[in-house]
N, C-alpha and C positions, 0 to 999 in steps of 0.2 A: 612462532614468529611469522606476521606475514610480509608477504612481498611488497615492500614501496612503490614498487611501478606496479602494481597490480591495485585498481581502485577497487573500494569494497563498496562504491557506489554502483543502485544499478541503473542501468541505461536508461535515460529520462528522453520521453515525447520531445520533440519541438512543435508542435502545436499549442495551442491558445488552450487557456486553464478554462471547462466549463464546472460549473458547479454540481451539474447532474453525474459527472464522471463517467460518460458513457464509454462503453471499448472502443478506441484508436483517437479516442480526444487526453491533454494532459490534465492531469490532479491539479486540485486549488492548492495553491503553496503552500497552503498550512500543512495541509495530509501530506505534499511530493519529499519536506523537508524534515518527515520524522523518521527514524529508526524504524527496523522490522520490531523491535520489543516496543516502542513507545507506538505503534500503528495496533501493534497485535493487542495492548490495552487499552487502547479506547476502541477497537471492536468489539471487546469482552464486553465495556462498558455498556455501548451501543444496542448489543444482542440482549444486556440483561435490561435495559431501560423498556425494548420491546416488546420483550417477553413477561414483562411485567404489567404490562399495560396500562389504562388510565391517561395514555397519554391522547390528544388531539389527531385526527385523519392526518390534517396537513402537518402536527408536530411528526406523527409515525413518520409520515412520507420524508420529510426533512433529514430523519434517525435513519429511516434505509437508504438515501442516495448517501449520507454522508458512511453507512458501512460498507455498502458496496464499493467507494472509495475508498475506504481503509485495509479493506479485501484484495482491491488492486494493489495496491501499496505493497503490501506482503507478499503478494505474489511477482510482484517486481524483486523484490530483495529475494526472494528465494529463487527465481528466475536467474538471477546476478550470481548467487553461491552456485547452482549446477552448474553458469557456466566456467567461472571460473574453477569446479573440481575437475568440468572436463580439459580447461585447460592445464590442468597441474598433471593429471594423469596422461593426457597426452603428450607433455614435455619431457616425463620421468621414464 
């Protein structure tokens, strides 16, 4: 059961959405507004569309900002889970 005053959201930029996602600017809405499981699959997707190849320079480049924002994404939510186990174990 978790805690209701404990948001399982993690802590979101206030900065301006760019679409390149660079580090210490915020995600395009689409990516800031999924889940760690709904980010973490369309990175799979993402990695397997690249790794596949056949696609266009500028389509790749498109495929890698939008996975390196997905990557952020994840890393935001799992950034959010340590801190809140450190605060469950520091409280206990």
């Amino acid at each position: 059961m978790t805690d209701p005053t404990i948001s399982t959201e993690p802590e979101n930029s206030t900065e301006p959405a760019n679409s390149t996602a660079q580090p210490g600017t915020a995600l395009p809405p689409d990516i800031d507004a999924l889940s760690y499981e709904e980010a973490r699959e369309q990175l799979v997707a993402v990695v397997s569309k690249l790794e596949a190849g056949g696609t266009s320079l500028e389509d790749s480049l498109a495929l890698w900002e939008r996975g390196e924002a997905l990557a952020r994404r994840c890393e935001e939510w799992l950034e959010g889970a340590r801190k809140r186990l450190a605060a469950a174990r520091k409280d206990s």
